[in-house]
C-alpha positions in Angstrom: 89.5 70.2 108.8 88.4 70.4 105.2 87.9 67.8 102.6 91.2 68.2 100.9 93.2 68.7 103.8 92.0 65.5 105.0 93.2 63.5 101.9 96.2 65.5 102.2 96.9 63.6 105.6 95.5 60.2 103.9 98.3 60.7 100.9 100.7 60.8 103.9 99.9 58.3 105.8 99.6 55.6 102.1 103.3 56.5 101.4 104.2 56.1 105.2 102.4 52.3 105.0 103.8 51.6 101.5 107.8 52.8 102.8 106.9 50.3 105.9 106.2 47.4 103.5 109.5 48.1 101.9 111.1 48.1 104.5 109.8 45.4 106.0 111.2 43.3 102.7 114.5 44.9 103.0 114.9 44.0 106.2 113.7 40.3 105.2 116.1 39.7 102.6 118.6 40.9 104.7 118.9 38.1 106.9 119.3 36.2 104.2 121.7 37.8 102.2 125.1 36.0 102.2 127.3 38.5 100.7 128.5 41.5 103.3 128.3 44.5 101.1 124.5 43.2 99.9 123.8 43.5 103.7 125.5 46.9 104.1 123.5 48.3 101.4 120.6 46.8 102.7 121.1 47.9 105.8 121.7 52.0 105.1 118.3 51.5 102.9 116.7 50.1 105.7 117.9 52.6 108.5 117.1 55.7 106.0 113.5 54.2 105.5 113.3 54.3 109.2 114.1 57.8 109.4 112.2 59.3 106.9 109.0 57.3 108.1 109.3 58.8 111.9 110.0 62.6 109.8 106.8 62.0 108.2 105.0 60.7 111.4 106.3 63.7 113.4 105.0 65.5 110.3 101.7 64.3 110.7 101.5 64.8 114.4 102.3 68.6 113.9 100.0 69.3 111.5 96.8 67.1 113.5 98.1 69.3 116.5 97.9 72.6 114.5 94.6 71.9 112.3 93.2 71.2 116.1 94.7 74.2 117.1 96.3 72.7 120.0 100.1 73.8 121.6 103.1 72.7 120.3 106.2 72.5 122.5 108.9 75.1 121.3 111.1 72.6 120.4 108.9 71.3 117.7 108.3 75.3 116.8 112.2 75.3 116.0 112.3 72.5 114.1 109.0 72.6 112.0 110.1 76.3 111.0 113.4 74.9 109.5 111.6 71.9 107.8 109.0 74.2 106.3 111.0 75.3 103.0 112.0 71.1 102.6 108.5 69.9 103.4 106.7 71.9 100.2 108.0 70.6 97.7 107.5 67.2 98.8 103.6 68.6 99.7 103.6 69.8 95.9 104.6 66.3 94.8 101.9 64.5 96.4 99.1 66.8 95.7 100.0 65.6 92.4 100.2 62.4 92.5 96.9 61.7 94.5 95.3 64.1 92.3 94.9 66.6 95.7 93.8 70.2 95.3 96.9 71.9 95.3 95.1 75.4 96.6 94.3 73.1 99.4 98.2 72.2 100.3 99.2 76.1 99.8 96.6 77.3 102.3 97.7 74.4 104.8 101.5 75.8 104.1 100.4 79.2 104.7 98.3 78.0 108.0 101.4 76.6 109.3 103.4 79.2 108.6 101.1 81.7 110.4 100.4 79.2 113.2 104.4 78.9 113.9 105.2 83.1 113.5 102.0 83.9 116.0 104.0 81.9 118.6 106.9 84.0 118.5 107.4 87.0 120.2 107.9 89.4 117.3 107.8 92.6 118.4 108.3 95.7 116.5 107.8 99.6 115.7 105.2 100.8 113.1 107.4 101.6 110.7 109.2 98.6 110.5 106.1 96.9 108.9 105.5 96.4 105.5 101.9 95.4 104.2 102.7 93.8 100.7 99.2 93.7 98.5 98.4 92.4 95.2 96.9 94.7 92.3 93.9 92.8 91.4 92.6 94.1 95.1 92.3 97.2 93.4 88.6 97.7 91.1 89.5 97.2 87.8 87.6 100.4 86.6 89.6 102.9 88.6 91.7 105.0 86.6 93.7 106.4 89.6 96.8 103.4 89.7 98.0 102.8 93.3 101.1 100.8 92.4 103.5 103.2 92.9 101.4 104.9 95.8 99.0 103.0 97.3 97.9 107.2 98.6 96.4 107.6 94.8 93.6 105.9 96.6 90.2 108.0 96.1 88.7 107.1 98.9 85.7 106.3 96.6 84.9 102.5 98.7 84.8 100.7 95.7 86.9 98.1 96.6 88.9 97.3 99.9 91.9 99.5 98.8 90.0 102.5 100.9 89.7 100.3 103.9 93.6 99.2 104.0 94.4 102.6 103.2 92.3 103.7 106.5 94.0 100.9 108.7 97.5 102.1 107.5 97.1 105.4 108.5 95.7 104.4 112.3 98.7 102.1 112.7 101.2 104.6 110.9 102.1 101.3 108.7 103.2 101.0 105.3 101.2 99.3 102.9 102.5 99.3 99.1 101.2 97.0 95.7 102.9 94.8 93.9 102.2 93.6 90.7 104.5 90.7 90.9 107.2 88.6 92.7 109.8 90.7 91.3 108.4 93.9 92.6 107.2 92.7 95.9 110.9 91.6 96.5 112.1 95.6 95.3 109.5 96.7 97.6 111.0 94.7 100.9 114.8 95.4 99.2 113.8 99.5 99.8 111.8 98.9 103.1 113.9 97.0 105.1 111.1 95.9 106.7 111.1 93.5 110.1 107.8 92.0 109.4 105.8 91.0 106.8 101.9 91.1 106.3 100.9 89.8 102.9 98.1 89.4 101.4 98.1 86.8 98.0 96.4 84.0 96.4 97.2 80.7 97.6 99.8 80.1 95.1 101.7 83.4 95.5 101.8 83.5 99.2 103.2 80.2 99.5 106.3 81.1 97.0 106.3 84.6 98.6 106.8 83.0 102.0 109.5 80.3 100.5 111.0 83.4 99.0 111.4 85.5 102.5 113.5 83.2 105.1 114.5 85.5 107.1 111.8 88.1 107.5 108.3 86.7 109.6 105.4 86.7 107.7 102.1 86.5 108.3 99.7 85.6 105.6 96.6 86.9 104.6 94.2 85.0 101.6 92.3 87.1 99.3 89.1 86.4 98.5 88.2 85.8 94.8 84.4 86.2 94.5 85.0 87.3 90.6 87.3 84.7 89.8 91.5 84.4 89.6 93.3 88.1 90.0 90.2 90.1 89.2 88.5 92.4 91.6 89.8 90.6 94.5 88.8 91.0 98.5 90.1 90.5 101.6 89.1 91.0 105.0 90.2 94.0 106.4 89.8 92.9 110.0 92.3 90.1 109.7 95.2 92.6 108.5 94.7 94.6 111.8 94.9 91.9 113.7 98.2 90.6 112.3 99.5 94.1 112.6 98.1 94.2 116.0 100.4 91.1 117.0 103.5 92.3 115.6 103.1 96.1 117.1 105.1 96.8 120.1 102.1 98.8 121.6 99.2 97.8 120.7 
């Protein structure tokens, strides 16, 4: 586990100890509050406390689990998918606060996410996959524009567009590029797809996969060798192996 993720945990597990110590007084004063509502109050505080420590505990246990690749019952599949969208913000928040890498936090979220959509059995036909990728993959010298057709493709090699353009044909997938949020949601509004492979920044595939509730996606992290959207990579072998796992026939 990196660095960041690491103190990502730690941020956790300071609230978790600091909402213990709360409670702990609340609890205290409690038995010796006189006055019946006081204790009510008191009491709902305390109990909510309670809750939301053994949420983030559970939280914490999934993710040790996950980072050490290790199984996770179904139940806990269920329920981790359906806390994913409230957890993120929360995520967001304490990056912040404890002055966390918040690339770090995205690419934990978008690990999760994979992690929980490669234990389902999503099975589907060719065409019912849409490869979403961002324009900066795309050499930023090349006159021929793919947005509209990812096809325009030369073939020329000079960036990873030929390669994705290869793998799409062998799988008979479509793969189209968006130059935003706004167009990558057009795209999946035409293609109806079942499943999802994208491939984005930390930042973008994390509110891409907040955006698509419904549809499974797996993410895919470009690489950024020339800096932030600008002749961007990504490896090639880890898009076939996502389309691999959502093929029906491999």
């Amino acid at each position: 586990m990196k660095r960041d993720e690491k103190r990502f945990l730690f941020a956790i597990i300071a609230i978790i100890s600091i909402l213990g110590a709360v409670s702990a007084i609340s609890l205290f004063i409690l038995t010796l509050e006189s006055i019946s509502v006081m204790r009510v109050i008191l009491m709902g505080t305390f109990v909510v406390m309670i809750v939301f420590i053994i949420v983030l505990l559970w939280t914490i246990y999934m993710l040790y689990k996950i980072a050490s690749n290790k199984k996770i019952s179904k139940l806990n599949y269920k329920i981790l998918r359906g806390l994913l969208g409230f957890i993120y913000p929360i995520l967001i928040w304490i990056s912040k606060v404890f002055k966390i890498d918040i690339d770090s936090i995205r690419r934990v979220y978008g690990k999760i996410n994979n992690f929980l959509v490669k234990t389902k059995t999503i099975k589907v036909k060719p065409e019912e996959i849409l490869i979403l990728l961002p324009h900066c993959l795309q050499d930023s010298k090349c006159q021929y524009k793919i947005t509209n057709d990812i096809k325009n493709c030369r073939m020329c090699g000079k960036c990873d567009i030929k390669d994705i353009v290869e793998i799409s044909n062998k799988y008979n997938v479509d793969a189209v590029v968006a130059t935003g949020g706004t167009l990558a949601r057009e795209w999946i509004k035409r293609k109806r797809p079942k499943a999802i492979i994208a491939v984005a920044c930390e930042r973008d595939l994390a509110s891409g996969i907040n955006d698509v509730k419904l549809i499974p996606v797996i993410g895919v992290f470009n690489e950024r060798p020339n800096g932030p959207c600008f002749n961007t990579k990504v490896n090639v072998k880890n898009l076939e192996e996502a389309i691999k796992l959502f093929l029906e026939e491999e």
